[in-house]
SEKELUM-422823 format. One record per residue (C-alpha): residue number from 0; residue in one letter; y, z, x. Coordinates in nm, 3 decimals, padded with zeros to 5 digits, m for minus. Layout:
<pts>
[pt NUM,'A',[Y,Z,X]]
...
</pts>
This chain:
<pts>
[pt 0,'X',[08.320,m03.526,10.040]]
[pt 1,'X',[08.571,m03.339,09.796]]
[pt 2,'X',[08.566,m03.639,09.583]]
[pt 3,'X',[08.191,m03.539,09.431]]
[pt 4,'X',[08.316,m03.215,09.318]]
[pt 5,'X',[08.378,m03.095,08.973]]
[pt 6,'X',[08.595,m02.826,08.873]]
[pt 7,'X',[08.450,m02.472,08.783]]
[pt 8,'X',[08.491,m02.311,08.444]]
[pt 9,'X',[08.827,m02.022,08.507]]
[pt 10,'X',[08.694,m01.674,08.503]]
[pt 11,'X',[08.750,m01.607,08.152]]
[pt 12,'X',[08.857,m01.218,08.260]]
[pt 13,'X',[09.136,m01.386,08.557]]
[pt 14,'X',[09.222,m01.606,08.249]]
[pt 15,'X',[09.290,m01.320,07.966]]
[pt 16,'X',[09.523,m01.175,08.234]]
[pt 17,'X',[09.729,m01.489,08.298]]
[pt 18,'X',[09.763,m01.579,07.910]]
[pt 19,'X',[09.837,m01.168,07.865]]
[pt 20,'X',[10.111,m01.264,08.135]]
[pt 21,'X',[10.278,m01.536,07.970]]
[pt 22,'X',[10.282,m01.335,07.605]]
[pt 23,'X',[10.627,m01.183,07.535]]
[pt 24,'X',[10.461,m00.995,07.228]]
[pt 25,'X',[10.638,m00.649,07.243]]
[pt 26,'X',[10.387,m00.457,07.140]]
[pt 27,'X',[10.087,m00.697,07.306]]
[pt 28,'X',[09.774,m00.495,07.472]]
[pt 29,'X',[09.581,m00.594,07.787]]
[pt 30,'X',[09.212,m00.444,07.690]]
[pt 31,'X',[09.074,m00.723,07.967]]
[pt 32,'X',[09.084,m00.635,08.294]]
[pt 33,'X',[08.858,m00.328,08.407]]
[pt 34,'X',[09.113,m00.103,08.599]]
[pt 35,'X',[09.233,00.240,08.537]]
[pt 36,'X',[09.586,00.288,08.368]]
[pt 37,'X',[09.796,00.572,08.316]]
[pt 38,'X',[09.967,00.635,08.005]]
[pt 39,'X',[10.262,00.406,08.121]]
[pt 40,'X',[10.032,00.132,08.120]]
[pt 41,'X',[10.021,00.194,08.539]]
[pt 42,'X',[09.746,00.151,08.776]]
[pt 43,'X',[09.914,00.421,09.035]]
[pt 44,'X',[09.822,00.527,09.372]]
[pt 45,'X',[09.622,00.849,09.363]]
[pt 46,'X',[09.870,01.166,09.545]]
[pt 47,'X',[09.489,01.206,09.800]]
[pt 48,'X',[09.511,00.866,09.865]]
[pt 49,'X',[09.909,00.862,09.972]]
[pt 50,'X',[09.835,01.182,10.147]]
[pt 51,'X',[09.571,01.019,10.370]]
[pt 52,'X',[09.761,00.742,10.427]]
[pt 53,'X',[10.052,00.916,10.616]]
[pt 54,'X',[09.763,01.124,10.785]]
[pt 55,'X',[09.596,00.763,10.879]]
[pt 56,'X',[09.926,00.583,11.004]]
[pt 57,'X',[09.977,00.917,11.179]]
[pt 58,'X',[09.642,00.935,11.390]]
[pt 59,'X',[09.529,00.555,11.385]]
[pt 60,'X',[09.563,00.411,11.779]]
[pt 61,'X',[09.401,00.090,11.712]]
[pt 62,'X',[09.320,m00.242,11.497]]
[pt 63,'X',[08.994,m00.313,11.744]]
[pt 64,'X',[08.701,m00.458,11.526]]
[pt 65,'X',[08.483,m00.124,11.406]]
[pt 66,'X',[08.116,m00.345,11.415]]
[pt 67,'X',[07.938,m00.447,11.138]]
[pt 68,'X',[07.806,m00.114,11.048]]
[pt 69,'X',[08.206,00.024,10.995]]
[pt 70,'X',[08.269,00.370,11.027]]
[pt 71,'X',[08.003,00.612,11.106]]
[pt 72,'X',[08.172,00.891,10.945]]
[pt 73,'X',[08.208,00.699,10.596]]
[pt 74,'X',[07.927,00.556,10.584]]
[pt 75,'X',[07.759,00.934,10.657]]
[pt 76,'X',[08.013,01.110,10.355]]
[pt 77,'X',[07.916,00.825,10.090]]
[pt 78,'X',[07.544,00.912,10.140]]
[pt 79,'X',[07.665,01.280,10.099]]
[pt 80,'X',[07.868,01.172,09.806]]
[pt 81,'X',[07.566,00.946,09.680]]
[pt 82,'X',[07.270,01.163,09.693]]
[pt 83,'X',[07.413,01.493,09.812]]
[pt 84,'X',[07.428,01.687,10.130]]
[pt 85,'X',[07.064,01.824,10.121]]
[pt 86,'X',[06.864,01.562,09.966]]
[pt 87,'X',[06.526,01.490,10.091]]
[pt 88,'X',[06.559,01.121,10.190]]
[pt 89,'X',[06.853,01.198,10.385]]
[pt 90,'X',[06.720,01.518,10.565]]
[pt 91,'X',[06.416,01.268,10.655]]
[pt 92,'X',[06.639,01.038,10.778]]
[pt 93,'X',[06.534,00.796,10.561]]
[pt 94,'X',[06.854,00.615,10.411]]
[pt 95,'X',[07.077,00.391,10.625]]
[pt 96,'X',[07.415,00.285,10.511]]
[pt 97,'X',[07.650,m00.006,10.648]]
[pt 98,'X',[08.031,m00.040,10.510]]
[pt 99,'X',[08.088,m00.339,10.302]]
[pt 100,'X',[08.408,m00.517,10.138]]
[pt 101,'X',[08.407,m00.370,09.836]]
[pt 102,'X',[08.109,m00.332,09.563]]
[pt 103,'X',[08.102,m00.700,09.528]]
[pt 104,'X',[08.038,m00.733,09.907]]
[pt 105,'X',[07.760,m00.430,09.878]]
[pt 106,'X',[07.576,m00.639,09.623]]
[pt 107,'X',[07.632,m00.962,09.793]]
[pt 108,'X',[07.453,m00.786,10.130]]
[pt 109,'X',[07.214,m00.659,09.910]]
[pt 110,'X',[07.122,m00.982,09.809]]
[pt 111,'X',[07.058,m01.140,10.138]]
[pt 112,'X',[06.854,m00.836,10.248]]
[pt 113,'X',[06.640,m00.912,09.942]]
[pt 114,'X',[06.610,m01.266,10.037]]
[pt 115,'X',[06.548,m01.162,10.387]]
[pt 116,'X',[06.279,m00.923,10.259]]
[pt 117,'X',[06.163,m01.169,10.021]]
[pt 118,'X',[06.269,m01.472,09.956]]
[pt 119,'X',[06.111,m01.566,09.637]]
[pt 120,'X',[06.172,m01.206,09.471]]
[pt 121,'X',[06.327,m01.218,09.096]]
[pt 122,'X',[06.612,m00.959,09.047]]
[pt 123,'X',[06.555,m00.834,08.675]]
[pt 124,'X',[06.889,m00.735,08.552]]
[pt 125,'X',[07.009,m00.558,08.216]]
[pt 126,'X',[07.131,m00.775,07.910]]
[pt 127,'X',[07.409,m00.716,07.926]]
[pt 128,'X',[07.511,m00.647,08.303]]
[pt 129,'X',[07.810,m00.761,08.478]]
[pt 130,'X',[07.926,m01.116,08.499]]
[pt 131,'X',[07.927,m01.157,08.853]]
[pt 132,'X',[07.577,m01.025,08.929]]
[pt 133,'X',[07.375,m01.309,08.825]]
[pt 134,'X',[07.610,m01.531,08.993]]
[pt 135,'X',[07.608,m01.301,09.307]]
[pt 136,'X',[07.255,m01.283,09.338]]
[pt 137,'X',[07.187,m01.685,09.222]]
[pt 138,'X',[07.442,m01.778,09.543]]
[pt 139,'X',[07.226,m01.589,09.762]]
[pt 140,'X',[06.927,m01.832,09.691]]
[pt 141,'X',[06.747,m01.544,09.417]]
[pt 142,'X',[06.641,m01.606,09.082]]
[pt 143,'X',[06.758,m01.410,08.773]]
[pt 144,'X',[06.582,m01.262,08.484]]
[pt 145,'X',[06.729,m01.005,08.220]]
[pt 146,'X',[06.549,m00.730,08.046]]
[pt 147,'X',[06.630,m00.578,07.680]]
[pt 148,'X',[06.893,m00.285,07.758]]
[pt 149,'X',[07.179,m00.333,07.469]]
[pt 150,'X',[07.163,m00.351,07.051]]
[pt 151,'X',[07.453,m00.507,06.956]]
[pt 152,'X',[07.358,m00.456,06.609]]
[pt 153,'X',[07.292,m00.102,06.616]]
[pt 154,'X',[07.525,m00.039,06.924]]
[pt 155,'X',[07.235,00.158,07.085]]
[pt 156,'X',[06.987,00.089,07.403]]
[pt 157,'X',[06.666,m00.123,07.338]]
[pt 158,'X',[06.483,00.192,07.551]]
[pt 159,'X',[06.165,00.115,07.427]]
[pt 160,'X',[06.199,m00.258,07.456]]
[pt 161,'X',[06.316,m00.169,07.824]]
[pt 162,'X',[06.061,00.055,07.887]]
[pt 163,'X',[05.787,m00.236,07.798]]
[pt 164,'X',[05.950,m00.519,08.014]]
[pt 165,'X',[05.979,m00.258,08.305]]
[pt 166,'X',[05.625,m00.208,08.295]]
[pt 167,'X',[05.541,m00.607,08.331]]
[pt 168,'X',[05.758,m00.643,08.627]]
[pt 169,'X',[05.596,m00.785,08.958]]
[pt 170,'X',[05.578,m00.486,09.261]]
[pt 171,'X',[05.756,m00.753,09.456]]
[pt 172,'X',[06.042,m00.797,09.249]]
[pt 173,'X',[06.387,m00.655,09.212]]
[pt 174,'X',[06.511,m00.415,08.915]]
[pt 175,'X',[06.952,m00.391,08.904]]
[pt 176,'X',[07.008,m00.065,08.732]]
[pt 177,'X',[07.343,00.060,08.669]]
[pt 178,'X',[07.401,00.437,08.800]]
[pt 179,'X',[07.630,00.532,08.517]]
[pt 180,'X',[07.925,00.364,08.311]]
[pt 181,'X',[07.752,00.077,08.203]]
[pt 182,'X',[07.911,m00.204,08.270]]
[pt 183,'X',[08.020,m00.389,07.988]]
[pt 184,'X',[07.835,m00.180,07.737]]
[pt 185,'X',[07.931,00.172,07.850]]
[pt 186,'X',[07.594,00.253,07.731]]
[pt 187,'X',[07.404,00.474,08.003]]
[pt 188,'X',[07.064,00.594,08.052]]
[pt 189,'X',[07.002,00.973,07.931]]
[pt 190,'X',[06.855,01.198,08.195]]
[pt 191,'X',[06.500,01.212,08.019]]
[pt 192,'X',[06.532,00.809,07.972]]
[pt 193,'X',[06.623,00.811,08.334]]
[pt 194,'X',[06.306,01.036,08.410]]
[pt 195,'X',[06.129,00.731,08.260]]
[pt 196,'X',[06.241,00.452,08.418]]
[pt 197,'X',[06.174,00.618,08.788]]
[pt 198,'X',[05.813,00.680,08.663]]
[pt 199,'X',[05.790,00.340,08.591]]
[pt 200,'X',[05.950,00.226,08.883]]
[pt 201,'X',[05.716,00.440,09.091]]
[pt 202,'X',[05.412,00.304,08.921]]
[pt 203,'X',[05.436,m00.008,08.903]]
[pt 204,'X',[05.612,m00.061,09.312]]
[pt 205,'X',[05.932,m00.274,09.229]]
[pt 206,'X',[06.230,m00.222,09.411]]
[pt 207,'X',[06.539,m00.045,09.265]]
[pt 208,'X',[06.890,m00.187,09.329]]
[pt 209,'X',[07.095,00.051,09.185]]
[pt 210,'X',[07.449,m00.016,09.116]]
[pt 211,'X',[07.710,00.283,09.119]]
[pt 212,'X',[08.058,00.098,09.047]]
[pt 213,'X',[08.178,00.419,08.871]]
[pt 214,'X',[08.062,00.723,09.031]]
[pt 215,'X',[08.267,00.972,08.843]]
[pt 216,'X',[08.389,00.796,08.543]]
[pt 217,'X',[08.140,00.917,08.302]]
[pt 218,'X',[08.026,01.283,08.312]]
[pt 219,'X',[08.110,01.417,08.732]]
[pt 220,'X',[08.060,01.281,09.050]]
[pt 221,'X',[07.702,01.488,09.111]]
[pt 222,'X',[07.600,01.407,08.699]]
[pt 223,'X',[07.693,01.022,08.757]]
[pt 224,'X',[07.425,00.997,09.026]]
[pt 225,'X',[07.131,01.195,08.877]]
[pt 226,'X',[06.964,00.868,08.842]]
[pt 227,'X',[07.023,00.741,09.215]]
[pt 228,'X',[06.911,01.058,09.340]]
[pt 229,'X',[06.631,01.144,09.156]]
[pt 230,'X',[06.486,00.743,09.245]]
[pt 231,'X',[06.528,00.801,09.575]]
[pt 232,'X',[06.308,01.108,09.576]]
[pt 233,'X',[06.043,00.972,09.381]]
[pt 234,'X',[06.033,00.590,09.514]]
[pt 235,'X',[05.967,00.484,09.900]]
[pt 236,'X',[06.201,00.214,09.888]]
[pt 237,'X',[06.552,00.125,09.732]]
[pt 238,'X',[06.893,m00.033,09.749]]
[pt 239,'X',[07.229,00.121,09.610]]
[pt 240,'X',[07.537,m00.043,09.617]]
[pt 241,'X',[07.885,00.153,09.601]]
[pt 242,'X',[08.280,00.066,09.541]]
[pt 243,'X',[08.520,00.325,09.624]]
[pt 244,'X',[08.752,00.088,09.361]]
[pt 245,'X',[08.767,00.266,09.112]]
[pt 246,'X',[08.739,00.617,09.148]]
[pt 247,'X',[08.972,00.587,09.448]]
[pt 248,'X',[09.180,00.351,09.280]]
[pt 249,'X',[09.162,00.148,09.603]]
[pt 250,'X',[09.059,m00.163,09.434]]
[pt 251,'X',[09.278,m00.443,09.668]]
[pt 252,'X',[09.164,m00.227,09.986]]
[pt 253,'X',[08.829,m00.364,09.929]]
[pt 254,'X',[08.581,m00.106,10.047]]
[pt 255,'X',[08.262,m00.026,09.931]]
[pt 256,'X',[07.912,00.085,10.098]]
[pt 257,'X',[07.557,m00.075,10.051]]
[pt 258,'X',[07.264,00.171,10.125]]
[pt 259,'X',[06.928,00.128,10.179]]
[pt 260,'X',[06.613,00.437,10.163]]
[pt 261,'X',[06.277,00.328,10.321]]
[pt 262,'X',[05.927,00.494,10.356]]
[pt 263,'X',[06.035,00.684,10.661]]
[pt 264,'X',[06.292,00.673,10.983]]
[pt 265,'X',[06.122,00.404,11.145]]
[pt 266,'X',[06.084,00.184,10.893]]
[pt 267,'X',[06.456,00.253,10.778]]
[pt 268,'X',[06.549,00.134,11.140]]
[pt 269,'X',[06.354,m00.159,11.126]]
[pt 270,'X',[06.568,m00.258,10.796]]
[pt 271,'X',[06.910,m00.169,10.887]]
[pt 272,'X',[06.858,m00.399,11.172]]
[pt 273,'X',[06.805,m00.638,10.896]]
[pt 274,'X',[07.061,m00.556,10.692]]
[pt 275,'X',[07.300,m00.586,11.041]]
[pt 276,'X',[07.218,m00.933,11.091]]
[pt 277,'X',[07.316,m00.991,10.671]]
[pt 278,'X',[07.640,m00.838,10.795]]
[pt 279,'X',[07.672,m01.082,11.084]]
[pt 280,'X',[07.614,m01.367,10.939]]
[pt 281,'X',[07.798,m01.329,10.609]]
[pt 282,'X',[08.166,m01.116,10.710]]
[pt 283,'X',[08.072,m01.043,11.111]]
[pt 284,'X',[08.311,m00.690,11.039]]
[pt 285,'X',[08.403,m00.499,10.752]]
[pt 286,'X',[08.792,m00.432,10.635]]
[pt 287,'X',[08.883,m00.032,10.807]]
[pt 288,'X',[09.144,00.096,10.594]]
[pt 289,'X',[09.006,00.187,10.299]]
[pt 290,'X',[08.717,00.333,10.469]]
[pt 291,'X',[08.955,00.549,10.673]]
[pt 292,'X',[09.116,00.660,10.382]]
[pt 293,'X',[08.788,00.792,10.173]]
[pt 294,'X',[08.639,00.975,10.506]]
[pt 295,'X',[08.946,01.133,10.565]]
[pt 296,'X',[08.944,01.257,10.185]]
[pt 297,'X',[08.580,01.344,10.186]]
[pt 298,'X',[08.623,01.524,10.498]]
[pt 299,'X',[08.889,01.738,10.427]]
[pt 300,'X',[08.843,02.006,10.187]]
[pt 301,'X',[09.128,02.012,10.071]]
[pt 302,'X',[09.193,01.672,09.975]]
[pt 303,'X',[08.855,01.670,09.840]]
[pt 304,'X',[08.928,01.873,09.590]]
[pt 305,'X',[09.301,01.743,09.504]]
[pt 306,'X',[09.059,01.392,09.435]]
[pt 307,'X',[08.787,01.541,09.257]]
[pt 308,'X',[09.096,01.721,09.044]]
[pt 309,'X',[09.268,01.338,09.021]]
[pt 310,'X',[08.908,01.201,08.917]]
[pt 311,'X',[08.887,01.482,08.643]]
[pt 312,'X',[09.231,01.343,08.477]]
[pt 313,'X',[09.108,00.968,08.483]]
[pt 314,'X',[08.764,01.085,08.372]]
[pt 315,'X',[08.893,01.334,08.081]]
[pt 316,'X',[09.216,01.069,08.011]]
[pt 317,'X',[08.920,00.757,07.911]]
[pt 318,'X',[08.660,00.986,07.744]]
[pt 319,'X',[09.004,01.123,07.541]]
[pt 320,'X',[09.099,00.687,07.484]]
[pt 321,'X',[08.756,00.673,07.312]]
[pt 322,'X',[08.756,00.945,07.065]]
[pt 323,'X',[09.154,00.852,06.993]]
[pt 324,'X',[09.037,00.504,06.877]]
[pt 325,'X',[08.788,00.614,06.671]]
[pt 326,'X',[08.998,00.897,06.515]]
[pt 327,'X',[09.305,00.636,06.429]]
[pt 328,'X',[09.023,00.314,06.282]]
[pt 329,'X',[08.944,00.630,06.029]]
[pt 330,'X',[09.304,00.690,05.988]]
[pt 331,'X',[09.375,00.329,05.917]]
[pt 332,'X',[09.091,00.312,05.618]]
[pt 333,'X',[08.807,00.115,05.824]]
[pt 334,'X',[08.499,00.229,05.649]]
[pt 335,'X',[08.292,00.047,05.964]]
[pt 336,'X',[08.086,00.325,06.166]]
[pt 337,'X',[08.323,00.296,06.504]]
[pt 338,'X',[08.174,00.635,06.645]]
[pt 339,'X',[07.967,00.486,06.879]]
[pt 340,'X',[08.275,00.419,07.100]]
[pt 341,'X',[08.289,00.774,07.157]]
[pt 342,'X',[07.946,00.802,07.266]]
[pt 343,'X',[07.931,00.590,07.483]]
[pt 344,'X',[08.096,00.642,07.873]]
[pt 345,'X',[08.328,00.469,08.143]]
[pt 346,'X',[08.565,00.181,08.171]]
[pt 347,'X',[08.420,m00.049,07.879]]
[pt 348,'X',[08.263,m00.069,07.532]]
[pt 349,'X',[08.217,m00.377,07.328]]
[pt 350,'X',[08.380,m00.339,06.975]]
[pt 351,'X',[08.128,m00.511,06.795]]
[pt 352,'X',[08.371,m00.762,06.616]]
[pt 353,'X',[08.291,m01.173,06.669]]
[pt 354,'X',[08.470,m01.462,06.849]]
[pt 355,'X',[08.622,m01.544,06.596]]
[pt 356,'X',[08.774,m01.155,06.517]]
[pt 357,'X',[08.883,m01.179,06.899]]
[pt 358,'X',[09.052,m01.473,06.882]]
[pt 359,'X',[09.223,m01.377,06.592]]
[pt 360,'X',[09.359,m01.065,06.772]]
[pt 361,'X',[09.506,m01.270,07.043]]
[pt 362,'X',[09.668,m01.501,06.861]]
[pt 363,'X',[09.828,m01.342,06.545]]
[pt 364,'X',[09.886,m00.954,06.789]]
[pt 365,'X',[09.851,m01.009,07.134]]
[pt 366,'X',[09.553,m00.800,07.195]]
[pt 367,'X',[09.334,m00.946,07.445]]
[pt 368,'X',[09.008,m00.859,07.522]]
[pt 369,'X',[08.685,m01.089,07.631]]
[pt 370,'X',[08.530,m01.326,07.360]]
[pt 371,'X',[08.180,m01.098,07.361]]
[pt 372,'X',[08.454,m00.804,07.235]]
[pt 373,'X',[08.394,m00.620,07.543]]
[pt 374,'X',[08.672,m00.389,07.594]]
[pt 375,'X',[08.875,m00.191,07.882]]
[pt 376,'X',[08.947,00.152,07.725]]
[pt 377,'X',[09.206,00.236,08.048]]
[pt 378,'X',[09.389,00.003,07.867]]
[pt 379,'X',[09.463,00.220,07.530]]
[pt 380,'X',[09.734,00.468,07.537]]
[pt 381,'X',[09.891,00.698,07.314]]
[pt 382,'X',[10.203,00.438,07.268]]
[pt 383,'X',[09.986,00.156,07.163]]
[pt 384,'X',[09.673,00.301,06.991]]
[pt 385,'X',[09.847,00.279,06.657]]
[pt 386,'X',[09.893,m00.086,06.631]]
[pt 387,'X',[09.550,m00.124,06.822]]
[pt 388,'X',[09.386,00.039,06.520]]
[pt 389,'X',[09.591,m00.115,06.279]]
[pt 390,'X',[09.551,m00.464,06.390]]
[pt 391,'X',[09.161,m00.382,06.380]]
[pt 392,'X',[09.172,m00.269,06.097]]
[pt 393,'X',[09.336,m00.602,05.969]]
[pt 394,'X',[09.103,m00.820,06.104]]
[pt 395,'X',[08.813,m00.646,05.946]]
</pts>
C-alpha cells in the first residue's frame, strides 16, 4: 500500500526554520516562524502562566479523560473573553463552546460541523489567508474559494472589491474572516469596514467562520473582537474559532476553543450535539492542561490582570518592532514608501520585495523569511534591526 505514495512538498515555514538552524551567520535573523520573541530573541513562559502552573500541580487530583466538551469552566471564560460577559447571544443562551487542540483543531472541528451541516458548502476565504486553512478545510471534504482582501501593490485592502464578492456569495456557503491581526498580511478590517461586512453578511444569510488566532495582538483584548461580537449580534448563526497560542504563549500545550451561536437555545443544543459527535469521531477528548491553565488565569482576578499587563508588553513590544523598521529603512536612505508596516497590526506583514529579493537575503545575510516576503515582526529586535534595515536596504 505505501508503495503508491508520493512524498509531500516540506512546509516551506518548518523548512525556513531548519535551514535558519543549520546557518552559523552571526548576525542571521529568523523573520519565519510566527511566535512571539522577547528582545533576547526568546519565546519565554509568561510569569501568569508559571503562576498557574504551581497553582494547577498544586490542586490537580486526576489525569481521568474530561469528555469531549473539556472543561466547563474554560469553555464558559473564552465565551466571556470572546464576546464579553453581558452580550446578548450569550445571555440568550445562544452560543455553545467545546475545547479543542489548539486553533488548528478549532478550525479542523469547524470544518466537519460545516460538512455535517452541509456537505457541499464552499468556504470563501481571504487572499491572502493562512496556509493551512485551505488545506484544513479541503481535508475535511469542503471546497475552497478566495475573495479579493489584499493589494500587494498598494499594500492596502481591496474593501470595495471585497465588499462586491461578499455580496455574490451563496446563503449556504461559508465566509473565513479573520478577527484581527491578519494573518499573513497584518492588514485588518476598520470598525466602519467591519460594520459593512456584518450588513452584508446579514443580508445576504451566509455563515461567518470567524477566526481569532490573535485576540490581543493588535489594539486590546475587547478592541480585537469588535468584529466577532458585533456578528454575533446581528447574524443568527456563526462559527468562531480560538487559540490561546499566542496570547498565552502556550503554543506546544495545544489548546484552543471552537464556538458556535445559533438562532436560539434550542437550536444551539441541537448543534452542539453535532459538533460533539465531530469531537468523537475526530480526537474522542481534548488535551486538559492548557485549558486548566487559561481558566485558572481568567478566573482569578488577579492573574487576570498580571496577563492582560503581560499581553500589553507583547502587544506594545510588536506595534514598537513595526515603527522601528520603518524608522531605520529611512535611516539607511531607502526612498521606498515602507510606512505601511506601521499601519498595519499583529504578528506579520509582507515586505513587498520579490522571490528573488528574498532569496537574496537568505543567501548573501541570513535573513529568512517566506518566498511571498511575508514577515514575523516578533522576530526584530533592537540588536538586529540595524543590519535588518541595512541588508534591505542593499537589496533594493
Amino acid at each position: 500500500m505505501f508503495k503508491t505514495l508520493t512524498a509531500m512538498p516540506a512546509d516551506p515555514i518548518l523548512g525556513l526554520l531548519t535551514q535558519y538552524r543549520q546557518d552559523n551567520h552571526s548576525q542571521k535573523i529568523d523573520l519565519g516562524v510566527g511566535v512571539y520573541k522577547d528582545p533576547a530573541g526568546h519565546t519565554p513562559i509568561l510569569e501568569c502562566v508559571k503562576t498557574a502552573e504551581k497553582m494547577r500541580t498544586e490542586t490537580e487530583t486526576t489525569k481521568v479523560y474530561i469528555g469531549p466538551t473539556g472543561s466547563e469552566s474554560f469553555n464558559q471564560l473564552m465565551s466571556e473573553l470572546a464576546f464579553g460577559q453581558s452580550h446578548t447571544a450569550l445571555l440568550a443562551d445562544r452560543i455553545r463552546t467545546v475545547s479543542t487542540p489548539g486553533g488548528t483543531g478549532a478550525l479542523r472541528v469547524a470544518a466537519e460541523f460545516i460538512k455535517s451541516c452541509n456537505p457541499n458548502a464552499v468556504i470563501w476565504v481571504s487572499d491572502p489567508t493562512w496556509a493551512n486553512h485551505t488545506g484544513l478545510f479541503e481535508a475535511a471534504g469542503l471546497t475552497v474559494k478566495t475573495y479579493p482582501y489584499y493589494d500587494y501593490d498598494t499594500k492596502t485592502l481591496k474593501f470595495d472589491q471585497m465588499v462586491d464578492a461578499l455580496k455574490q456569495i451563496n446563503k449556504d456557503d461559508v465566509v473565513l474572516l479573520h478577527a484581527c491581526c491578519h494573518n499573513p498580511s497584518g492588514m485588518d478590517l476598520t470598525q466602519s469596514q467591519w460594520d459593512e461586512v456584518i450588513s452584508i453578511t446579514a443580508q445576504q444569510g451566509f455563515t461567518p467562520l470567524i477566526d481569532m488566532a490573535y485576540q490581543g495582538f493588535g489594539d486590546g483584548v475587547d478592541e480585537d473582537a469588535y468584529g466577532v461580537r458585533q456578528m454575533a449580534a446581528a447574524v443568527e448563526e456563526m462559527i468562531l474559532c480560538s487559540s490561546c497560542s499566542k496570547n498565552f504563549g502556550l503554543y506546544r500545550e495545544r489548546i484552543g476553543a471552537c464556538t458556535i451561536v445559533a438562532d436560539n437555545s434550542q437550536a444551539a443544543n441541537v448543534a452542539f450535539s453535532v459538533l460533539l459527535y465531530v469531537v468523537r469521531c475526530i480526537y474522542s477528548m481534548p488535551p486538559a492542561h492548557g485549558a486548566a491553565l487559561v481558566e485558572t488565569i481568567l478566573g482569578n482576578p488577579e492573574l487576570k490582570q498580571a496577563w492582560l499587563n503581560e499581553l500589553t508588553v507583547m502587544r506594545d513590544r510588536i506595534n514598537g518592532n513595526r515603527q522601528m523598521l520603518v524608522s531605520k529603512l529611512i535611516e539607511n536612505g531607502v526612498e521606498q514608501d515602507f510606512s505601511f508596516i506601521a499601519k498595519q497590526k499583529g504578528m506579520f506583514s509582507f515586505l513587498g520585495i520579490n522571490p528573488e529579493q528574498v532569496e537574496t537575503l537568505k543567501q548573501q545575510h541570513s535573513i529568512y523569511m517566506v518566498g511571498s516576503s511575508r514577515m514575523s515582526i516578533a522576530g526584530i529586535s533592537e540588536a538586529n534591526v540595524d543590519y535588518l534595515a541595512k541588508s534591505i536596504a542593499t537589496i533594493l
